[in-house]
C-alpha positions as CSV (number, residue, x, y, z in Angstrom):
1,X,122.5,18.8,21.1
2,X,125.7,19.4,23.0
3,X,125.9,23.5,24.5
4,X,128.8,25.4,23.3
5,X,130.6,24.3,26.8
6,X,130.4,21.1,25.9
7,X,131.6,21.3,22.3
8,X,134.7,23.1,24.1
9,X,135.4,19.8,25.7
10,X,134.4,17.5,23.1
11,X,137.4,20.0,20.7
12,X,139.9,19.5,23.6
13,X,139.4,15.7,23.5
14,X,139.7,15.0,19.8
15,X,142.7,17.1,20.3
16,X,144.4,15.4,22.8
17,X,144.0,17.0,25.5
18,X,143.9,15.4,28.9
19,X,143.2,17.6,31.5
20,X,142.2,20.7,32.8
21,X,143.3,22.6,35.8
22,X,141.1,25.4,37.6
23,X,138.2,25.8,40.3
24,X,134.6,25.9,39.6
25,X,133.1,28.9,39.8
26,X,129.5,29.8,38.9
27,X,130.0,31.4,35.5
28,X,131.8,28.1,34.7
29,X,129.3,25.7,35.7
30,X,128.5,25.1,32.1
31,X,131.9,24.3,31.8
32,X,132.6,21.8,34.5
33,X,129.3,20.7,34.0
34,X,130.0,19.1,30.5
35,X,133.8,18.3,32.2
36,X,131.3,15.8,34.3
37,X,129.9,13.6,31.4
38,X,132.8,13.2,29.5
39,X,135.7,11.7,32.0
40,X,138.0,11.6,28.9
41,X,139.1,15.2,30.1
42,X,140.2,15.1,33.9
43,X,139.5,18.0,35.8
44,X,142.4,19.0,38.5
45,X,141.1,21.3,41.6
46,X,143.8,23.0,42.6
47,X,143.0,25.6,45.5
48,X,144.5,29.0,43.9
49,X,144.0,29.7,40.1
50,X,147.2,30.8,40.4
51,X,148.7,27.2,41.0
52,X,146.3,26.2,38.0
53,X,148.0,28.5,35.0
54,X,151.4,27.3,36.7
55,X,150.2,23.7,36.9
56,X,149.5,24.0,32.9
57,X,152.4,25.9,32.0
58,X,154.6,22.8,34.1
59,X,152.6,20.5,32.0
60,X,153.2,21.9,29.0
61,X,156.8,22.7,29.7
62,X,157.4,19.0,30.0
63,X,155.1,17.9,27.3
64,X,155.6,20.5,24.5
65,X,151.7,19.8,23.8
66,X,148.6,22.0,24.7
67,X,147.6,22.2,28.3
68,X,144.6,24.2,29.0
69,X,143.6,26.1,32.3
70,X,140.1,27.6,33.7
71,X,139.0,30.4,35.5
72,X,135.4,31.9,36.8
73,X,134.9,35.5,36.0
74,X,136.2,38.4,37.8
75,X,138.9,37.7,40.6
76,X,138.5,33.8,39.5
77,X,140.7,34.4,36.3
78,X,142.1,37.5,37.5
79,X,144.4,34.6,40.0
80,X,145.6,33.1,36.4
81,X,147.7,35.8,35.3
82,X,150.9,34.9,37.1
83,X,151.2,31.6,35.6
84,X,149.8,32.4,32.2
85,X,152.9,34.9,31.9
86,X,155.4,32.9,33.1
87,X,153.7,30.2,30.3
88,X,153.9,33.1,27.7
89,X,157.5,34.1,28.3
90,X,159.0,30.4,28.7
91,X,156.9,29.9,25.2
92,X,154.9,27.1,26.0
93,X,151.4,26.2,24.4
94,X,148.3,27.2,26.9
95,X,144.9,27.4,26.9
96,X,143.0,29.4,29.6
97,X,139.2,29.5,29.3
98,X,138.3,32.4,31.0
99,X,134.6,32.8,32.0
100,X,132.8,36.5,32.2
101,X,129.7,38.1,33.3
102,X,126.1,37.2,31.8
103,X,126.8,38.9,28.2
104,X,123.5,41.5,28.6
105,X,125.6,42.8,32.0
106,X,128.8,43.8,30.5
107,X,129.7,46.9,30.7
108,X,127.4,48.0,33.8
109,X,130.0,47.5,36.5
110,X,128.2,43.8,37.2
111,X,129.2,42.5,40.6
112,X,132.8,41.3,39.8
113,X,133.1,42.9,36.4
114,X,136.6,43.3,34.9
115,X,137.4,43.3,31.1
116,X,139.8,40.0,30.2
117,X,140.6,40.8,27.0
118,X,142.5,44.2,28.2
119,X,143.7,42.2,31.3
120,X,145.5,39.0,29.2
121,X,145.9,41.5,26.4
122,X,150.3,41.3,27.3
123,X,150.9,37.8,28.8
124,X,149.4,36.0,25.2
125,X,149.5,35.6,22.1
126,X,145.6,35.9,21.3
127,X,142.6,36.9,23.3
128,X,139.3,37.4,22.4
129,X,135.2,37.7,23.8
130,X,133.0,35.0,22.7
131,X,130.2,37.4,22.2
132,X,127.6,34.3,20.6
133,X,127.2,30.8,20.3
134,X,127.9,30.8,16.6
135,X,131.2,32.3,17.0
136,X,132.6,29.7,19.4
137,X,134.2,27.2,17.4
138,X,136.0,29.2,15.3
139,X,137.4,31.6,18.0
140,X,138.5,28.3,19.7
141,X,140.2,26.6,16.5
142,X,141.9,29.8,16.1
143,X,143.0,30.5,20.1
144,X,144.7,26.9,19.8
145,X,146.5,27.2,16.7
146,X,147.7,30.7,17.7
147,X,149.0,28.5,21.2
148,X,150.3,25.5,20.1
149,X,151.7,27.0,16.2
150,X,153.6,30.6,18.5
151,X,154.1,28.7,21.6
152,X,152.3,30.9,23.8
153,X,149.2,31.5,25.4
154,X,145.4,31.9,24.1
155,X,143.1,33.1,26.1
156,X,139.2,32.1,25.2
157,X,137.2,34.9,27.6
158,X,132.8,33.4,27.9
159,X,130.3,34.4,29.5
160,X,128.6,31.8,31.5
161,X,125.3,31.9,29.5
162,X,127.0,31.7,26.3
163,X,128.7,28.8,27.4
164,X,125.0,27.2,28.4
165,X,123.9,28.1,24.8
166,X,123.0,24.9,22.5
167,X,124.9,24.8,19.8
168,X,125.0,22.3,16.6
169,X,128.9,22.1,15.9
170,X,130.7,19.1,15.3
171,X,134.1,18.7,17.5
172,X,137.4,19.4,15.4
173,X,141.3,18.2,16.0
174,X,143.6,20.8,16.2
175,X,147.1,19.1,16.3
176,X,150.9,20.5,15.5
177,X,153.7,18.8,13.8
178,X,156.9,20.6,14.2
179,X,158.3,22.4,10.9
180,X,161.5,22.3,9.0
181,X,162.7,26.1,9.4
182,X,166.3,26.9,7.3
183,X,167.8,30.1,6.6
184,X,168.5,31.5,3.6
185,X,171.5,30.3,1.8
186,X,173.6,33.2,1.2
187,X,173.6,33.8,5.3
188,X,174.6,30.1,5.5
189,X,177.4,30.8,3.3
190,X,178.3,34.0,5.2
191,X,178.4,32.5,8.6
192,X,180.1,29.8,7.5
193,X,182.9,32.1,5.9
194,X,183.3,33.8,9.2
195,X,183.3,30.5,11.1
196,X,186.5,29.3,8.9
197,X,188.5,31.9,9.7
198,X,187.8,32.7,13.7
199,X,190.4,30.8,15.9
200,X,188.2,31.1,18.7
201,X,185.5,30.3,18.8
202,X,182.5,29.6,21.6
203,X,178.9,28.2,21.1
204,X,176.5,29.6,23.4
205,X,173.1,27.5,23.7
206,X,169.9,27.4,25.1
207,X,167.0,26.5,25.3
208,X,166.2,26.9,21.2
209,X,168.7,23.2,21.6
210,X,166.3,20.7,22.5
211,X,165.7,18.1,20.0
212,X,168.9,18.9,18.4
213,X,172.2,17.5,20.6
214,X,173.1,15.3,18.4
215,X,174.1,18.5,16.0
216,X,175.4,20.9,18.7
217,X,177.8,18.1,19.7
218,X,178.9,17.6,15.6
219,X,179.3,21.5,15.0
220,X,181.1,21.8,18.3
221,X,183.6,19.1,17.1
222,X,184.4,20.4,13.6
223,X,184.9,24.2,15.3
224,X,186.5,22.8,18.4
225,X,184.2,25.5,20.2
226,X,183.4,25.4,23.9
227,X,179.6,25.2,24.3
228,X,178.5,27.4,27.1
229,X,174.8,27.1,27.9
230,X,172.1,29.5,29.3
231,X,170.1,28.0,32.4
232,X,166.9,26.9,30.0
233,X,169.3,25.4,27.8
234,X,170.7,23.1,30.9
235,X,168.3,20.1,30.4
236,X,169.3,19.8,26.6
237,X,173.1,20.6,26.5
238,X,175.2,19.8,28.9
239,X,174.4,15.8,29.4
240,X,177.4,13.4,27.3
241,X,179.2,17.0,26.3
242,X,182.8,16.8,26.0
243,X,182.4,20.7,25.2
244,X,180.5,21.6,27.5
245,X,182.2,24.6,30.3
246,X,179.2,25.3,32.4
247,X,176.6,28.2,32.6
248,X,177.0,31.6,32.2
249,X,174.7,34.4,33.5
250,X,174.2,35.6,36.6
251,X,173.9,32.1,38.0
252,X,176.7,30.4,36.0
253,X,180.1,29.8,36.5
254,X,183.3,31.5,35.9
255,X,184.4,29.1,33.3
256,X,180.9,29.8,31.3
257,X,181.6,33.8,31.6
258,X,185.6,33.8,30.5
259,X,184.6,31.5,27.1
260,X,182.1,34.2,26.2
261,X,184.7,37.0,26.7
262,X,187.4,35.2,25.4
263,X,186.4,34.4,22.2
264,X,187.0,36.3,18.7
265,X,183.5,34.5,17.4
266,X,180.2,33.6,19.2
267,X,177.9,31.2,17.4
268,X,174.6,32.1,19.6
269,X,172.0,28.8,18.8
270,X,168.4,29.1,20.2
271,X,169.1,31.3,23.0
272,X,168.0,34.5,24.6
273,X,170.4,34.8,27.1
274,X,169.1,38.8,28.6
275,X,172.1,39.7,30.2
276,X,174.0,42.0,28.1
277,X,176.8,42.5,30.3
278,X,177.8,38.4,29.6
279,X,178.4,39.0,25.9
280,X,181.7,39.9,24.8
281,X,182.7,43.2,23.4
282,X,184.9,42.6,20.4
283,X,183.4,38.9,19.0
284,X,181.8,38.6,15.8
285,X,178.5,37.4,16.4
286,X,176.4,34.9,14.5
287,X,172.5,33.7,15.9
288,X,170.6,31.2,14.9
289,X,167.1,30.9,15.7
290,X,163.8,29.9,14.9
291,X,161.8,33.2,15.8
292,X,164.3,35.7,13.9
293,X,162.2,39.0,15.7
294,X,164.4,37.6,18.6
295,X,168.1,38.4,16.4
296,X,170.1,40.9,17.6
297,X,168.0,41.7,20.7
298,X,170.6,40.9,23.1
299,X,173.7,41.9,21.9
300,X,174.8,43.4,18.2
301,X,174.9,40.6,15.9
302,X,176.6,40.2,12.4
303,X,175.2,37.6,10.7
304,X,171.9,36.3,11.1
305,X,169.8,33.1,11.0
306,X,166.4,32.2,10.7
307,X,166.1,28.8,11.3
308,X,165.3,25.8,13.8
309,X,168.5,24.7,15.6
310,X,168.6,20.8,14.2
311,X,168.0,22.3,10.6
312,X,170.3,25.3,10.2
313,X,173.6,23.1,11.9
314,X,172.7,20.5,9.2
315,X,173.0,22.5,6.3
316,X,175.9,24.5,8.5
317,X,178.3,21.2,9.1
318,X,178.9,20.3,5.3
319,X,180.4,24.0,5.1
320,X,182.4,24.0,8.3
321,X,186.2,23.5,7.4
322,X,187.2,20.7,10.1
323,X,191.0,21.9,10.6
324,X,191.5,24.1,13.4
325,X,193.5,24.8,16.5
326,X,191.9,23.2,19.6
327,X,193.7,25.7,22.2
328,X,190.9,27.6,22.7
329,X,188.3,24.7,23.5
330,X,191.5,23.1,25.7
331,X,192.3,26.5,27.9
332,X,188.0,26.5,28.4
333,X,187.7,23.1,29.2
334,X,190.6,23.4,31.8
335,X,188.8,26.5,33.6
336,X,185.7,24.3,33.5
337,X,187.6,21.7,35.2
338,X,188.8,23.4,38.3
339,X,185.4,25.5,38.4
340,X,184.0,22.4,38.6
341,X,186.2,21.4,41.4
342,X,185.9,24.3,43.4
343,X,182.1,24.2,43.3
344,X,182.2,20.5,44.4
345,X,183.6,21.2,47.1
346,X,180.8,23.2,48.8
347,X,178.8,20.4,48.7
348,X,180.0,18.8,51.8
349,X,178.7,18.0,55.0
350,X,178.8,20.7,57.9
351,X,179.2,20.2,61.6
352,X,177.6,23.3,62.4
353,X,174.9,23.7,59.8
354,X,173.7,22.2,56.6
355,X,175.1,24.0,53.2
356,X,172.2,24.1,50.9
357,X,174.5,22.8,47.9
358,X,175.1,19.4,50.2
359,X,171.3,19.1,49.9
360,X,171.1,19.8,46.3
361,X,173.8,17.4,45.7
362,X,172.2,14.6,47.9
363,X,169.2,15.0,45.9
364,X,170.5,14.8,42.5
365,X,172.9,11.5,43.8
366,X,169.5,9.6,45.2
367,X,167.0,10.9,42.7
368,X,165.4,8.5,39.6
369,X,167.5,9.0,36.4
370,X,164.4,10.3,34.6
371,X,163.2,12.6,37.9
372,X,161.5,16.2,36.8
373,X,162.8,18.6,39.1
374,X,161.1,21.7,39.1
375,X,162.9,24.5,41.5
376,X,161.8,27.7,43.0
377,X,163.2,31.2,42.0
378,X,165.7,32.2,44.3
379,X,168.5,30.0,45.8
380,X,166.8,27.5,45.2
381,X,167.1,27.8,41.2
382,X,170.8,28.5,41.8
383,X,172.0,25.4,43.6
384,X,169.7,23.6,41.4
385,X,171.9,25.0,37.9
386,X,175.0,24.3,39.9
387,X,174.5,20.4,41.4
388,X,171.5,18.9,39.5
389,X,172.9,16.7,37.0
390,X,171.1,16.1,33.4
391,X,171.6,12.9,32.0
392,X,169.2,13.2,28.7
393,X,166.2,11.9,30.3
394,X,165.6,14.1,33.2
395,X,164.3,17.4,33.2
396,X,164.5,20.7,34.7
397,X,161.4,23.5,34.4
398,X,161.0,26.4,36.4
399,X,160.3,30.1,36.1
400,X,163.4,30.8,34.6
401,X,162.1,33.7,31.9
402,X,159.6,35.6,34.7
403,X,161.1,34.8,37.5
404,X,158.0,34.2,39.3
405,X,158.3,32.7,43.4
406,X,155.8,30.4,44.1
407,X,156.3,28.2,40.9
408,X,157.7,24.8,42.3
409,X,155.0,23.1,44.0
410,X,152.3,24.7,41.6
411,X,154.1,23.5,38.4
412,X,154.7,20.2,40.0
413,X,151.4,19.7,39.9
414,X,151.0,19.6,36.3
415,X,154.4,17.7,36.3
416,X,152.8,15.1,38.1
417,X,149.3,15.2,37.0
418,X,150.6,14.7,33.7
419,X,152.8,11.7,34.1
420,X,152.2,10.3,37.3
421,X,154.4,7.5,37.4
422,X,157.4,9.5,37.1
423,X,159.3,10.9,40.0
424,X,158.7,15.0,40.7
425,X,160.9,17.0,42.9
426,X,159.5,20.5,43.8
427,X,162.8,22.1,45.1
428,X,160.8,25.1,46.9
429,X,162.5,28.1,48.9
430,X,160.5,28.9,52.5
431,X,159.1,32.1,51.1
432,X,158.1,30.2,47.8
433,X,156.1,27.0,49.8
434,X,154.3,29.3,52.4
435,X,153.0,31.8,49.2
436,X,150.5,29.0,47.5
437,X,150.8,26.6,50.4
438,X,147.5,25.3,50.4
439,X,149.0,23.5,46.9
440,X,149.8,21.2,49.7
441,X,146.1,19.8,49.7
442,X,146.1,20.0,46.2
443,X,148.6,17.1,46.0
444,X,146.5,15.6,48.9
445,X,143.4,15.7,47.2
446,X,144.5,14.6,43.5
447,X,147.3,12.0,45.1
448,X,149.4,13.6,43.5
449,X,153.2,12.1,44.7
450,X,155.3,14.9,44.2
451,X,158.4,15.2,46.2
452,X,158.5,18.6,47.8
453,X,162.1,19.5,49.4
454,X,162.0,23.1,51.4
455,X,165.3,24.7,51.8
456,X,164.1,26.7,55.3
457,X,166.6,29.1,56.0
458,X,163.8,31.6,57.2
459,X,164.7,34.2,54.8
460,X,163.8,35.6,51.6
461,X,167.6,34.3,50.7
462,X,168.1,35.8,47.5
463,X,166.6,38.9,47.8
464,X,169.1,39.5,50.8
465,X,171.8,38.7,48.7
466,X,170.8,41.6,46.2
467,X,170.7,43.8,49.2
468,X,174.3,43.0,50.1
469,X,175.4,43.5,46.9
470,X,173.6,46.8,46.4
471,X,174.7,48.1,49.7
472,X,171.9,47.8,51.6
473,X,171.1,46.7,55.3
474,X,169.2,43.7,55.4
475,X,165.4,44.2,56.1
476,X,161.8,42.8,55.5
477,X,163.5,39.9,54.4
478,X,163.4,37.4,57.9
479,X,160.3,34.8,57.8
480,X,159.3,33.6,60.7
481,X,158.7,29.6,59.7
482,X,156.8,26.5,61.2
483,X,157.6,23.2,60.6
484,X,156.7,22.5,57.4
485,X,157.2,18.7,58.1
486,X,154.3,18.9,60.8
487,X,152.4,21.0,58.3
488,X,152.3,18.2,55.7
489,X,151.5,15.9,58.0
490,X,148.3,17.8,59.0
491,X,147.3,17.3,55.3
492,X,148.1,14.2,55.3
493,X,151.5,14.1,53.4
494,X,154.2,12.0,55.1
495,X,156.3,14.9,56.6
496,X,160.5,14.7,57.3
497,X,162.5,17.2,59.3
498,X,166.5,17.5,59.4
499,X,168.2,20.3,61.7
500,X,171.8,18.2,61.3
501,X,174.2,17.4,58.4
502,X,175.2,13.9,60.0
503,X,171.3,13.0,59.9
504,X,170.4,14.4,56.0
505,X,171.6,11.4,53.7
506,X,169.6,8.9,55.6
507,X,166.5,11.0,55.4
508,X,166.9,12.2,51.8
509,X,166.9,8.5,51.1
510,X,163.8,7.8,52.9
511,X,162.1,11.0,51.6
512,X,162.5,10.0,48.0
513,X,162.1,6.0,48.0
514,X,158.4,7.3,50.3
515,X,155.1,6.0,48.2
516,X,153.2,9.4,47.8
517,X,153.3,12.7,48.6
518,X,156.3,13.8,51.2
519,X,157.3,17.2,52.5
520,X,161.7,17.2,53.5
521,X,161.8,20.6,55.7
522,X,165.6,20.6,55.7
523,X,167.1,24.0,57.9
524,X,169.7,25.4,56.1
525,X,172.6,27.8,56.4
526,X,171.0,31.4,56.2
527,X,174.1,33.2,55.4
528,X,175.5,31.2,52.3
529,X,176.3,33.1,49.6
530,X,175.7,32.2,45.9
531,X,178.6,33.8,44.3
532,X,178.1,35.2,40.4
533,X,180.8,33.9,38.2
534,X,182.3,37.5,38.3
535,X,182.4,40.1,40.5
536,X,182.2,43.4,39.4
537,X,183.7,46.5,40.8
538,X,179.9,47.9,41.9
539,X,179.3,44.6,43.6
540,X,181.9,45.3,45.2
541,X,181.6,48.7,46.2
542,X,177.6,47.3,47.6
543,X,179.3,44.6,50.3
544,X,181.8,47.2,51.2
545,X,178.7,49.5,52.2
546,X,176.5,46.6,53.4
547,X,179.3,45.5,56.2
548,X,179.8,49.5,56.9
549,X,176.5,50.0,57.4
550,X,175.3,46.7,58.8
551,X,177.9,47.9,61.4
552,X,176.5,51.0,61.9
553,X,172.6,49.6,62.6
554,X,173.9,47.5,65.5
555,X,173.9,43.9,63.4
556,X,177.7,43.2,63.3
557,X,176.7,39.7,64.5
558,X,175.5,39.2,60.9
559,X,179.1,40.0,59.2
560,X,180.5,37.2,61.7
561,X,177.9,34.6,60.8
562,X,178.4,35.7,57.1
563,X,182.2,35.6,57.5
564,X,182.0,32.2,59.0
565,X,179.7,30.5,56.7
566,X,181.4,31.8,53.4
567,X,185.3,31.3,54.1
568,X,185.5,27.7,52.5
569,X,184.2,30.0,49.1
570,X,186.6,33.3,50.1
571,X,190.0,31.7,50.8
């Protein structure tokens, strides 16, 4: 008679389910213990819980399917919550068994005692207390469906001697099939009304797209509409897009932000662009998406949609009258154009230093066609929007919703433990790499070859960015870095180091075509700015006080260095 740990397994099998990422922990030994009889589930020590929830939410980013995560009780699943909410608010499917205290010591302040359910209570979409054997099953059929059927995270919390108990149950398949969501006829009708009779009109996409380019591009045709596309929405829009005019958002590009303001319509498909300042004032709005609580939380909007993205453009396209002017979609596509240019051209070699959007661009020249790049928050996740180029096969996942550091190399993992003949590029920030950098020996120990590129320009870059904007003196922000390269090494991962732009193309070559696990620690320019598509009157106002008062403290040597790297972007 299998225990109740081991009908947990036996359910995640039947399900599909390949893996499992965590560390063993005493109240989980039930757990891992039945993970050791059945090798149809792998189990993936990572060395920080944290990197495990990452590691699943990477997985199931890339997969779409269930990934499930483990933690022992107390500070064991306590690590998880980092990754479990970036999992929650990208809206992909998780499962994290969360062990507890023995049952008969709860509520006694037991040595490591928390309370789960209140603790996961925000970052899912169902937690509950296995308080008995009997219940287990059930709770566990329903904590998957709730995952896979709202795209979030479920959150099973045991004890470990519930987990020992026996238990008669059978193992059950729980498996999704994606729906056919359409919106209501007469809103159909309206929108399409409104459609006909805008002369400008702009499409702004994201990451609600995927699975559906085939009918972005054919709606985009018939409204000769500029598609501008959020950061999530990247991967799945802008590839073979004669509409396309770049990103908007605080990362995008100026061509991305004018086609937003410009237009007299905005047809918003399965995005959730937050920035309210990007949407224009005056537009007549139409969304479209699948969850419709998300309608109208961005911006006002006129005519709503409730409806997958593939579905509701279907029954749209029959309605959409084809004649229209294409100035509009010309003038955007232009801007596009010499944005495009202009950005290109700061990816060039330096004598003096190395610009980080050289490296970016390198990469994305020499990487596979079907490479998963996976790039920290920061700068990193900047030059990665601007110079990684989708093609339709390769992919692009990060913390893009919360904005988490520390996610490349953790979500890598499941990346790569997932599909580990396919290459993975962790595009990790200094601060981001030395946070869970004992995820190093995590690719060590699981031989995991992911490709982990450190753009080392001993700073927190980004945060000093927001400083200068805001006004602010630089401070807190300088990290005092060791050669990652030789780090690697000492792990054993084949470690490369470039100080000089002349040397980086050869390297960057070697670094990729390397069989396993490699670590490129590539020094880059400190003071580069990543410019916003706009700059505001407040911004600024903040660099005006920033140079006054970096002045004032005695670092004037800064606003040279700062003057010097950014004039190719100024003049």
């Amino acid at each position: 008679m299998p225990t109740v740990a081991g009908n947990i397994v036996d359910t995640l099998v039947a399900s599909g389910v390949k893996r499992v990422y965590g560390i063993p922990g005493d109240s989980l030994n039930g757990f891992t213990d039945a993970l050791r009889v059945n090798p149809q589930l792998e189990w993936v020590h990572v060395r920080h819980e944290e990197a495990a929830s990452f590691a699943a939410s990477g997985e199931a980013a890339l997969t779409g399917e269930l990934a499930v995560c483990a933690g022992s009780c107390g500070p064991g699943n306590l690590h998880l919550i980092n990754g479990l909410y970036d999992a929650q608010r990208s809206r992909v499917p998780v499962l994290a068994i969360a062990a507890h205290i023995p049952s008969d010591e709860i509520g006694s302040n037991y040595f490591q005692e928390t309370h789960p359910t209140e603790l996961f209570r925000e970052c899912s979409v169902y937690v509950e207390h296995v308080a008995t054997a009997e219940q287990m099953p059930r709770l566990l059929r329903i904590a998957m469906r709730e995952a896979i059927e709202k795209r979030g995270v479920a959150v099973l919390v045991i004890p470990g001697d519930v987990g020992l108990t026996d238990i008669s149950a059978a193992a059950e398949v729980v498996r999704s099939y994606a729906p056919r969501v359409i919106p209501a006829e007469s809103q159909l009708e309206a929108a399409a009304k409104a459609l006909n009779k805008s002369k400008k009109v702009t499409i702004l996409a994201g990451a609600g797209t995927q699975g559906a380019h085939d009918e972005l591009i054919a709606i985009a045709a018939k409204l000769q509409a500029p598609i501008v596309h959020s950061l999530r929405g990247k991967e799945f829009i802008e590839y073979d897009n004669p509409y396309d005019v770049g990103m908007t958002g605080l990362l995008g590009f100026s061509s991305g932000y004018h086609a937003l303001k410009d237009c007299d319509t905005l047809l918003m498909l399965g995005t959730d662009l937050p920035y309210q300042q990007f949407y224009p004032e005056d537009a007549t709005v139409i969304q479209a998406d699948v969850r419709g609580s998300q309608i109208g939380r961005r911006t006002r909007v006129d005519i709503g949609l409730v409806g997958t993205v593939a579905d509701t453009v279907g029954e749209l396209l029959p309605l959409i009258k084809p004649s229209r002017s294409s100035s509009h979609l010309k003038s955007m596509t232009k801007h596009y154009g010499k944005t495009r240019k202009d950005l290109d051209e700061l990816a060039t070699p330096s004598k003096r230093t190395i610009h980080p959007q050289y490296l970016t661009r390198l990469i994305d020249e020499m990487a596979d066609d079907d490479a998963v790049f996976v790039p920290d928050v920061g700068s990193p996740v900047v030059w990665a929007a601007r110079y990684l180029t989708m093609n339709g096969r390769r992919r692009l996942i990060g913390s893009f919703s919360h904005g988490s550091m520390a996610n490349a190399l953790s979500q890598s993992v499941g990346v790569q433990a997932s599909h580990p003949d396919r290459q993975t590029i962790a595009l990790a920030g200094d601060g981001g790499l030395a946070m869970l950098l004992g995820e190093l020996i995590t690719l060590t120990q699981n031989k995991l070859p992911v490709k982990t590129v450190v753009y080392n320009n001993s700073s927190l870059n980004f945060v000093e960015l927001e400083m200068k904007a805001a006004g602010f003196v630089t401070f807190g922000t300088e990290l005092s870095n060791p050669d990652f390269s030789t780090i690697a090494e000492a792990v054993g991962i084949k470690g490369f180091r470039v100080e000089k732009s002349k040397d980086l193309p050869k390297v960057v070559k070697e670094f990729l075509a390397y069989d396993g696990a490699a670590v490129l620690d590539v020094v880059t320019e400190r003071q580069e700015l990543s410019m916003p598509p706009t700059i505001t009157a407040e911004q600024a106002k903040g660099f005006a006080l920033y140079a006054v008062r970096t002045v004032l403290s005695g670092k004037g040597d800064e606003l040279i260095d700062l003057a010097r790297t950014n004039i190719r972007q100024l003049f």
